[in-house]
C-alpha positions in Angstrom: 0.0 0.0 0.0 1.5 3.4 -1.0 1.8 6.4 1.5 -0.7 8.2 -0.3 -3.0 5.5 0.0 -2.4 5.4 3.9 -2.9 9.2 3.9 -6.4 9.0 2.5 -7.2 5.9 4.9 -5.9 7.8 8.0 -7.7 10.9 6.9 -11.0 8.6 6.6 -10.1 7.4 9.9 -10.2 11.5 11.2 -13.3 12.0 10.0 -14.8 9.1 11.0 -13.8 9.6 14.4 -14.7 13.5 13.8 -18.1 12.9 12.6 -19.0 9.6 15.5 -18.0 12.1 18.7 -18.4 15.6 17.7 -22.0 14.1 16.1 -23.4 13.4 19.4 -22.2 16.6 20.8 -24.0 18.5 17.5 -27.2 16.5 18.8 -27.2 17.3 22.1 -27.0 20.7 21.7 -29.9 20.3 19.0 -31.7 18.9 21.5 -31.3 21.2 24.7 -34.1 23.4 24.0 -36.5 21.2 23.1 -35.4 18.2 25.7 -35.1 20.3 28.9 -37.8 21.8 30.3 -36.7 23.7 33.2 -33.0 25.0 34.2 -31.8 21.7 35.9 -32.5 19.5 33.1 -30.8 21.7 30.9 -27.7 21.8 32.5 -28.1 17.9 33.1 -28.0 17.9 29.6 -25.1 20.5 29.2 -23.0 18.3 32.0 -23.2 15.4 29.9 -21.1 16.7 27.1 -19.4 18.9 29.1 -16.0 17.4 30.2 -15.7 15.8 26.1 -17.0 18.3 24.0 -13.7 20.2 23.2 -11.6 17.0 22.7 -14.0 15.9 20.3 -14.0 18.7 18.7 -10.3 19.0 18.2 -10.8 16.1 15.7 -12.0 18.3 13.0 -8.7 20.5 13.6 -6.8 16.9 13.2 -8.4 15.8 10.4 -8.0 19.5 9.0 -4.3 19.5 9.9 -3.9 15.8 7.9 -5.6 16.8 5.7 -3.3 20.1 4.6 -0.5 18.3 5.2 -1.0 15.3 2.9 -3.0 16.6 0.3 -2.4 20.6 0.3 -3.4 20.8 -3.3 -7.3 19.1 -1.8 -6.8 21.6 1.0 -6.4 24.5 -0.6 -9.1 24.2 -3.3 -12.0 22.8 -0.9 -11.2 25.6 2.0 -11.6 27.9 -0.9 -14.3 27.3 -2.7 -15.7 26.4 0.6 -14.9 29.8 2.2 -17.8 31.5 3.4 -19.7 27.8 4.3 -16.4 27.6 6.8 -16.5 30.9 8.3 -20.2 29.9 9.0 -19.2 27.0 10.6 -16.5 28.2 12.6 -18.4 31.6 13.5 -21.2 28.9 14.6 -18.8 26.9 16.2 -17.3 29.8 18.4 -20.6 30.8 19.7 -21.3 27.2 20.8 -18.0 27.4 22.8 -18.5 30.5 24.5 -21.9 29.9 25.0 -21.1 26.7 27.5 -19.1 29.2 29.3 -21.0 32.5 29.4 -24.5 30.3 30.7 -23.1 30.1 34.3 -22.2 33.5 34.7 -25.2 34.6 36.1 -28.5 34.2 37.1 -31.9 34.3 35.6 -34.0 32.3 33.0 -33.4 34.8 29.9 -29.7 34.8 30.3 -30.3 30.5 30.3 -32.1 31.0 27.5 -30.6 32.9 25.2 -27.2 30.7 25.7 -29.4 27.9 25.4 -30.5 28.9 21.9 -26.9 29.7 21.1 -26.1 26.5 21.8 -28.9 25.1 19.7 -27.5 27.5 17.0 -23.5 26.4 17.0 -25.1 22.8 17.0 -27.2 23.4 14.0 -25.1 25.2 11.5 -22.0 23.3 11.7 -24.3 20.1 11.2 -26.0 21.2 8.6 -23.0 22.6 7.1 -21.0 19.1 7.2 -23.9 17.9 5.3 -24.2 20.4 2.7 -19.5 19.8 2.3 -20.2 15.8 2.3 -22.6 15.9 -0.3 -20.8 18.3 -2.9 -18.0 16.0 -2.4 -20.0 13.0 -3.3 -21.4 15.1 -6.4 -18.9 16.8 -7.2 -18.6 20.5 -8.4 -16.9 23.0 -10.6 -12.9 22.8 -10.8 -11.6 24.0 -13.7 -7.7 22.6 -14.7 -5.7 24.6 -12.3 -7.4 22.9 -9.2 -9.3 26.2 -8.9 -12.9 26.0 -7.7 -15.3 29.0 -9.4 -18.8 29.9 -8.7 -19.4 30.8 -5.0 -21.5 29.5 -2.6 -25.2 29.6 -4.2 -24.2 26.4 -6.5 -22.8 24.9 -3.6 -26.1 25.3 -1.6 -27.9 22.9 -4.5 -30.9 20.3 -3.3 -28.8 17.2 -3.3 -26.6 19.2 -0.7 -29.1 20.5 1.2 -31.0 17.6 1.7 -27.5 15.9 2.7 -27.1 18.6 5.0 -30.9 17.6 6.6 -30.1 14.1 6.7 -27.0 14.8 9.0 -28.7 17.1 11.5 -31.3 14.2 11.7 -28.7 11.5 11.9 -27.1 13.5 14.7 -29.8 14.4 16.2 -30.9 10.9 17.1 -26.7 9.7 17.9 -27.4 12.8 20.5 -30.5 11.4 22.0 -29.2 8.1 22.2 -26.5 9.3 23.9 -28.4 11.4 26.8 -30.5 7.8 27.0 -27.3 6.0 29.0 -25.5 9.8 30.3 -28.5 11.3 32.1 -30.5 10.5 35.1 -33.7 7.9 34.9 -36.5 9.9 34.3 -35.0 12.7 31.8 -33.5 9.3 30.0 -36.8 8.2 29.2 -37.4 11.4 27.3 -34.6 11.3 25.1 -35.6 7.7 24.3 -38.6 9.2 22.8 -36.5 11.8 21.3 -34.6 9.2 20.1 -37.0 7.0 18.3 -39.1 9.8 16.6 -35.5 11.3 15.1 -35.1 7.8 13.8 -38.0 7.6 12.0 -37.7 11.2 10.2 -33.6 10.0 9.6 -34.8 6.8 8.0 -37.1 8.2 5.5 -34.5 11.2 4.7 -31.5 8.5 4.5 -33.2 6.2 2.0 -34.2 9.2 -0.2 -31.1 10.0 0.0 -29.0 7.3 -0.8 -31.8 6.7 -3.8 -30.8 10.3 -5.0 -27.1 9.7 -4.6 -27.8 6.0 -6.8 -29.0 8.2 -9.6 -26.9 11.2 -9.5 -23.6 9.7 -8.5 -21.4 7.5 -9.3 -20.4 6.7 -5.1 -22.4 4.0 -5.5 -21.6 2.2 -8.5 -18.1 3.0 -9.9 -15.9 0.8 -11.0 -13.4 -0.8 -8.7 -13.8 0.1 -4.9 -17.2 1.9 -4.3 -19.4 2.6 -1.5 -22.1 0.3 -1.9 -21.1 -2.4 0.7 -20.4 0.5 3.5 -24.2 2.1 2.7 -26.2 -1.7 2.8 -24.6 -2.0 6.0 -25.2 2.0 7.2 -28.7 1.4 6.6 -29.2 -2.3 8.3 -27.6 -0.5 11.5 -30.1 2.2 10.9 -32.8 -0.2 10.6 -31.3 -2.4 13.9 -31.2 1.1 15.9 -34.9 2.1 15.6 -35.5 -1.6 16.9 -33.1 -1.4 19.7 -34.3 2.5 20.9 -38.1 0.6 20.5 -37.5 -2.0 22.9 -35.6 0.2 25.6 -32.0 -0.8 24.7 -30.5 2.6 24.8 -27.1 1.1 25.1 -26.9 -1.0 22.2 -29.2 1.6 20.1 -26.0 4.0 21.0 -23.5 1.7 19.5 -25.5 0.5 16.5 -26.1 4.5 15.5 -22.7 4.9 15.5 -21.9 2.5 13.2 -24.9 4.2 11.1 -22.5 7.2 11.1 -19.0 5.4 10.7 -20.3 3.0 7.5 -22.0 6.2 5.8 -18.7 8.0 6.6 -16.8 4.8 5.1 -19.3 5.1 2.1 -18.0 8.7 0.6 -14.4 7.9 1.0 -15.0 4.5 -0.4 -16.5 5.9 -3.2 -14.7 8.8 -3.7 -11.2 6.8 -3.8 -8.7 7.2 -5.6 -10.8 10.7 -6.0 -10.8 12.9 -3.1 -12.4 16.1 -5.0 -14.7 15.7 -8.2 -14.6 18.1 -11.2 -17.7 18.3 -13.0 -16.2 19.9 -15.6 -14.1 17.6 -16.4 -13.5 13.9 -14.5 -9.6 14.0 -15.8 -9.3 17.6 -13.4 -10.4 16.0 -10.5 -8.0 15.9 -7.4 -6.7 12.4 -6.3 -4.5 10.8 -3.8 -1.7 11.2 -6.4 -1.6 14.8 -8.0 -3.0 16.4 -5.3 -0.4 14.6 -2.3 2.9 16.1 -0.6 5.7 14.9 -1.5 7.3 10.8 -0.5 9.1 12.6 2.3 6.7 14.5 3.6 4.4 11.9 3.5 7.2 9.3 5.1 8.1 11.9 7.7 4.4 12.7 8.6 3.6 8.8 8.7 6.4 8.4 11.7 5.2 10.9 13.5 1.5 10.2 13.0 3.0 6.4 14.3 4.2 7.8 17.5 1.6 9.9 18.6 -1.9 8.6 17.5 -2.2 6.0 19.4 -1.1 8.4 22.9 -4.3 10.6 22.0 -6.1 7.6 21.4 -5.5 6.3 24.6 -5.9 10.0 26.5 -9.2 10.2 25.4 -10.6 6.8 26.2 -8.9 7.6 29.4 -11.2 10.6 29.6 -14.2 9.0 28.7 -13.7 6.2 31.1 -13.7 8.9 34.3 -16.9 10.9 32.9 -18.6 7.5 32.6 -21.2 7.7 35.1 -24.6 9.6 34.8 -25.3 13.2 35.1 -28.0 13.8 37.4 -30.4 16.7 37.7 -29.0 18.3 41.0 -27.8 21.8 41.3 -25.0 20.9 43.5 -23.6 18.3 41.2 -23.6 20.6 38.1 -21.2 22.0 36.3 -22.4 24.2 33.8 
């Protein structure tokens, strides 16, 4: 296997992991609003994510980072064309942050709720947002030659991308409530099982309309060679095996089977965008692949060594981390956080 095609496997491997934790963060702050109904609920809710939020999200940074580095041609055209979609996300992203922090500051129910709705904001945008990227990638879009993207946001913000940008937020919507169903206490876990189970049913019907549309108008699907076809049968059997679990009270299981929803539709893009990692529509022989768009052999060599080394410590300092915030948040003032 060639450097460049560990590169593109490790930078799956990022967003996998980027799109599994930082999904169920997106969907609990979704949910907070909606899910708590008075002050101690919502900061049961906040607690949960509280002490993991910011690790998870530094693996969009990490994937960012590998991404730049591996493939700065892929970098530098999608952060481009992309530009005002980013600044969206980040702005949104940066209100979520110091939104958890400003909400304890003081007192009173419309300082909670307007930091409640921020949060429901930097949750919303950024998902939606992932969507909208994910599904240009999978369709492709205008890049002329010179790896230059041309045409601005507005043919970026196309149906097939915005309805991929709806099927995320509903997809992490219901990771987030299967989530709160094993993190919170008893009785406010029972409501995000119902949470749960109606965002299933709204992310089942969007996902197979979806993946029909992305049959039709795509080639992620059916391309010669290594494709995504295998990786989406077995995205939507977990989805179909998660509505059953959250149905019969197995909150646990329903948790681990909707992230494997999330890891094989993940798995199904880069699958099917390999060797391909940015499609021209213009013209298929401009697209951007794992070999005109990488670094160079010694940057990748030198980058692989050092990935080597220190991968598996993060790895290991965040399971570490998850393991001591294992146990349930409850709704008690004097056990909260935020």
């Amino acid at each position: 296997m060639s450097l460049n095609t560990v590169w593109f496997v490790l930078v799956t491997v990022l967003f996998i992991g980027f799109f599994f934790l930082e999904g169920f963060d997106f969907g609990v702050g979704m949910l907070l609003p909606f899910l708590g109904k008075d002050d101690n609920e919502r900061r049961a809710i906040i607690n949960a994510i509280g002490p993991v939020w910011d690790g998870n999200e530094v693996w969009m940074v990490t994937a960012g980072g590998a991404l730049f580095a591996s493939f700065p041609n892929v970098y530098a055209t999608l952060f481009s064309g992309f530009y005002l979609a980013l600044v969206l996300m980040l702005v949104a992203l940066i209100l979520r942050g110091v939104s958890f922090e400003f909400r304890g500051k003081r007192s009173g129910k419309k300082w909670h709720s307007l930091w409640d709705w921020a949060i429901f904001t930097g949750s919303l945008l950024p998902a939606l947002l992932w969507g909208v990227t994910v599904a240009n990638l999978m369709r492709g879009f205008a890049i002329d030659q010179d790896m230059n993207y041309f045409g601005g946001l507005l043919p970026l913000l196309n149906p097939f991308a915005l309805l991929g940008g709806v099927v995320f937020v509903s997809l992490f919507i219901m990771h987030g409530a299967n989530f709160l169903a094993r993190k919170v206490s008893p009785e406010l876990a029972q409501k995000a099982k119902q949470f749960a189970f109606s965002s299933w049913i709204i992310a089942t019907v969007l996902t197979v309309g979806f993946l029909a549309w992305t049959f039709i108008a795509t080639d992620i699907l059916t391309k010669p060679g290594i494709n995504g076809l295998i990786p989406a049968i077995l995205a939507a059997f977990a989805l179909l095996i998660t509505g059953w679990l959250i149905r019969t009270g197995k909150s646990g299981w329903a948790f681990i089977t909707g992230s494997l929803v999330i890891v094989f539709a993940t798995l199904m893009v880069f699958a099917g965008l390999y060797p391909r990692i940015l499609i021209s529509t213009l013209d298929p022989s401009w697209s951007l692949t794992i070999m005109n768009a990488a670094s160079s052999p010694y940057t990748l060599k030198v980058m692989t060594i050092v990935a080597a080394i220190f991968l598996p410590v993060v790895l290991v300092y965040q399971g570490w981390t998850y393991w001591i915030f294992r146990k349930r948040v409850e709704a008690n003032p004097e056990k909260l956080v935020y």
